[in-house]
N, C-alpha and C positions, 0 to 999 in steps of 0.2 A: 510496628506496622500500624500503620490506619487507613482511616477510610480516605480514600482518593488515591492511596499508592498506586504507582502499576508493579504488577508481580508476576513471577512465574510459576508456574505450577510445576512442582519435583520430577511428578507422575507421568507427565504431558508435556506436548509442546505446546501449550497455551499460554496465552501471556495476556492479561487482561487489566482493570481496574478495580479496586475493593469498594462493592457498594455498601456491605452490610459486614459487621463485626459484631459476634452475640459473643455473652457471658460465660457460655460454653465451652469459649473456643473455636467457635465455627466460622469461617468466614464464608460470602456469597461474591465471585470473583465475575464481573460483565466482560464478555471478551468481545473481539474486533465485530462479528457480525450479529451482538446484540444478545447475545442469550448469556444468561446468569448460569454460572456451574457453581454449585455447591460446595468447601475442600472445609479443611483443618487446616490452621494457624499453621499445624508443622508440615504442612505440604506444600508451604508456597514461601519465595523467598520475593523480598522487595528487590528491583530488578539492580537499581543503581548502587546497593549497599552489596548484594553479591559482587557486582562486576567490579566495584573500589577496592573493595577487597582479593580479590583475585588478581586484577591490576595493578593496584598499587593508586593513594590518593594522585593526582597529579600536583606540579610543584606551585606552589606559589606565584602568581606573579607572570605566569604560563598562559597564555590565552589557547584556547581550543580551536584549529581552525573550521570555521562552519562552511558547510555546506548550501551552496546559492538557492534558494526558496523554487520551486519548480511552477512558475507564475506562467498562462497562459500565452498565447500570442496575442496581441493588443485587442486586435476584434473581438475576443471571446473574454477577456478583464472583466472582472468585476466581481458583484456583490451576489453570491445565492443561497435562497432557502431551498433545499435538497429534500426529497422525502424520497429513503433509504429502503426499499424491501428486506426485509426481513426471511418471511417466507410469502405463503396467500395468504396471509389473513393481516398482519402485523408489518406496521412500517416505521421505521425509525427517522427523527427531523435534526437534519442538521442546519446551520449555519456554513457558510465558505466566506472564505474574502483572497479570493484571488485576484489580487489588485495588490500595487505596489505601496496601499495607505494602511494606516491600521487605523480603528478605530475604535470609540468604545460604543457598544449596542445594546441598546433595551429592546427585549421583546415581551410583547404581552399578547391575552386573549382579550377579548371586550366582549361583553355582557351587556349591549345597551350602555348605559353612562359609567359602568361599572368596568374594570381590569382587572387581570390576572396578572401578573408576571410570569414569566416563562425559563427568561434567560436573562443577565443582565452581567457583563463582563468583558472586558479587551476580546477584540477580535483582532489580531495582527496581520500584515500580511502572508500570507502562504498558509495560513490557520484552516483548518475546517472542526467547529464543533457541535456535539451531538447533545440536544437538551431536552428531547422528549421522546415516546413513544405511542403509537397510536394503533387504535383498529381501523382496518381500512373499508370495510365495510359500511362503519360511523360516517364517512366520509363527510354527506348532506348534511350532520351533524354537527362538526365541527365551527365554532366561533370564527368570525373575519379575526385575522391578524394583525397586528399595528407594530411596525419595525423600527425605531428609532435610530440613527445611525452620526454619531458625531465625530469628527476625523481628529485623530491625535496628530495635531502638527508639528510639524520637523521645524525646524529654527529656520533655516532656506526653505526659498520656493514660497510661491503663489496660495494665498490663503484660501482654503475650501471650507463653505459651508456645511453646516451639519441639514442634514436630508431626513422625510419619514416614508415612509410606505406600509400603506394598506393595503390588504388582501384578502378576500375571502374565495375561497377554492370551492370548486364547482366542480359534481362529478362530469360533467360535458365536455369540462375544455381542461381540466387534471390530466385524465389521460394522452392528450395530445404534445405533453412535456419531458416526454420520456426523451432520456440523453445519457450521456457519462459525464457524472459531476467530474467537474476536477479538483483535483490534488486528493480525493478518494479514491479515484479508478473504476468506479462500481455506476451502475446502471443504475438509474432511478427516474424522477419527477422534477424538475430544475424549473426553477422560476427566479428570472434576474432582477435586482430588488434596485436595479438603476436604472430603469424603462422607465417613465410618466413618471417620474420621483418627483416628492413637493418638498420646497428649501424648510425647513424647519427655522419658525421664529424664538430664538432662545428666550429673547427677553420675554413676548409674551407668553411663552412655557414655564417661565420661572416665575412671573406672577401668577398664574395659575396654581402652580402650587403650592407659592405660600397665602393666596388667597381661597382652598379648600378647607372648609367646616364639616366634619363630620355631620349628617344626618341623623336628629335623634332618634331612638327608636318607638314607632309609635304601634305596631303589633304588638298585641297581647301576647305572655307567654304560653305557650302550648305546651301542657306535659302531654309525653311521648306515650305509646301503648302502655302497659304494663304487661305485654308480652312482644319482645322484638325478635324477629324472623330472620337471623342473617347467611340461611343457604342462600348463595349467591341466584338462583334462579330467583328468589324473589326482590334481588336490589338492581337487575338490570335485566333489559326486556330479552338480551342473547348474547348470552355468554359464551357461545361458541368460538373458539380460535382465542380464547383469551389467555393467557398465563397464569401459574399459580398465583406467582408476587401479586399479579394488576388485582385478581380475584380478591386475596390476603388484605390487598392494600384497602382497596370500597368494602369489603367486608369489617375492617379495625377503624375505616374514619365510620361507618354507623353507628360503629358500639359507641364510640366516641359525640357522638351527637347527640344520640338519645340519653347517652347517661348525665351528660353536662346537663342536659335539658330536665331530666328527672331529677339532678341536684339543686337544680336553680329553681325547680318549682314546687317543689317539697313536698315530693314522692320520699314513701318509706322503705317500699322495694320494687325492682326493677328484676324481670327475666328472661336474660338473652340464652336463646337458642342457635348452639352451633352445630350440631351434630358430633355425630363419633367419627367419623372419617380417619386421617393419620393422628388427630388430637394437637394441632399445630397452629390451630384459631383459640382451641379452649387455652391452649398455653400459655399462648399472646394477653388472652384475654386476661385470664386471673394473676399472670405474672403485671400488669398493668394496675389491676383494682390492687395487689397489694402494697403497689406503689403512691395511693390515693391514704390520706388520713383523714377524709370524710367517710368512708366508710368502714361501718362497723363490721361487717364479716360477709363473708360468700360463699358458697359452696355449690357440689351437683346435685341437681336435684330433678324428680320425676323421671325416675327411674322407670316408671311404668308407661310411663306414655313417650319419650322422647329416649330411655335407656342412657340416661346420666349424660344425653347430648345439650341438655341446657345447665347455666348457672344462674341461679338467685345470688342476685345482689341485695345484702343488707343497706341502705342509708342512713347516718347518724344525723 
């Protein structure tokens, strides 16, 4: 089993994808409308290696016959970014291509002159996929999006250029795109990404990037506190509606920054505060630093004032 299978749960009728595999045994399974369920390794089977086995492999040389792609009527084809409810608070982003082309698609955020990556993978036709999750409340928050879109062409037929589109969402006119994506069936926020599309120059995209120089770096280093806070109230202004993971997650990239940052500027100890809660950040935490061979040892400490919810970090 690994991470990407989809699986069924023993237990349940759930059938999901494996985001997370720990040490333990434990797996954390994403099912169809977004939430993570927690199982054991022996509670879930890969779905395709049950059913071969139950089946029987098929023969050699045997083609499977497929099933026709369930593509639009022609006015409604095309290319969408989909924002998926969850529940109120929490919305999941997909990708669609209902259209009879496949392509391969870059998506990013942009930061001023700076990107994220987002997604970046074949999008075939009759595909729909899911490459983020967000709060919807952040909405006004959220980076413009920049879509890249290059058509993988068939040997016949009429050459199509590769297309970009930008987007930045706006809570004023978000709301007014509520529809039923297709080929999901589910109710959401649909924005067609073949409206006002601009042709994409490859040639001068590919100069571009082999003509990028890294930036040297001319801020001074800053060491971090020597006391780091990571109860989630104080790394984000509202945390309400968020999940454990998202929480888990900006709580592990903090430790993570300040400690780089306390390595690199040669601090000799560093003390992150997690609290006692279920003990599932300090775990992360200290199973992480004893993966580190710059540091010399860690332990709980300030029993009296934080009751062993912080650790000191030695640095060598």
């Amino acid at each position: 089993m690994n991470i990407g299978d989809r699986v069924r749960l023993l237990r349940s009728t759930e059938e999901g994808i494996v985001r997370k595999i720990s040490s333990s045994g434990r797996i954390e399974v994403e099912i169809e409308d977004g939430f993570t369920i927690p199982a054991l390794k022996s509670e879930a089977v890969v779905i395709h290696s049950a059913e071969e086995a139950y089946f029987g492999r098929k023969e050699e040389g045997v083609e499977e016959e497929k099933t026709p792609l369930p593509i639009s009527k022609p006015k409604d084809q095309g290319l969408y970014l989909a924002f998926i409810p969850i529940n109120d608070q929490n919305i999941s982003l997909y990708l669609i291509n209902d259209s009879q082309d496949g392509y391969l698609v870059h998506c990013s955020e942009v930061f001023g002159t700076n990107h994220r990556t987002l997604f970046a993978d074949k999008l075939l036709s009759g595909e729909s996929k899911k490459f983020d999750d967000r709060i919807l409340k952040q909405l006004d928050e959220w980076p413009a999006f920049l879509l890249r879109f290059f058509p993988i062409q068939a040997q016949l037929g009429p050459e199509k250029k590769p297309f970009e589109r930008k987007l930045k969402i706006k809570a004023s006119q978000f709301f007014k795109h509520l529809g039923e994506a297709p080929l999901l069936g589910k109710r959401g926020y649909l924005f067609h990404l073949e409206q006002t599309t601009q042709d994409l120059d490859v040639q001068k995209l590919n100069f571009e990037l082999e003509n990028i120089k890294p930036k040297p770096i001319t801020e001074p280093l800053k060491k971090p506190a020597q006391r780091i806070d990571l109860h989630i109230e104080e790394l984000v202004q509202d945390p309400t509606g968020m999940s454990n993971s998202e929480m888990l997650r900006i709580q592990l990239e903090t430790f993570e920054k300040n400690l780089n940052q306390a390595i690199a500027s040669g601090m000799h100890e560093i003390t992150f505060v997690h609290g006692i809660g279920n003990g599932v950040l300090r775990k992360e935490i200290q199973k992480r630093l004893s993966e580190l061979r710059n540091i010399q040892y860690f332990k709980d400490t300030q029993k009296d004032k934080w009751g062993y919810g912080a650790t000191l970090v030695r640095i060598s």
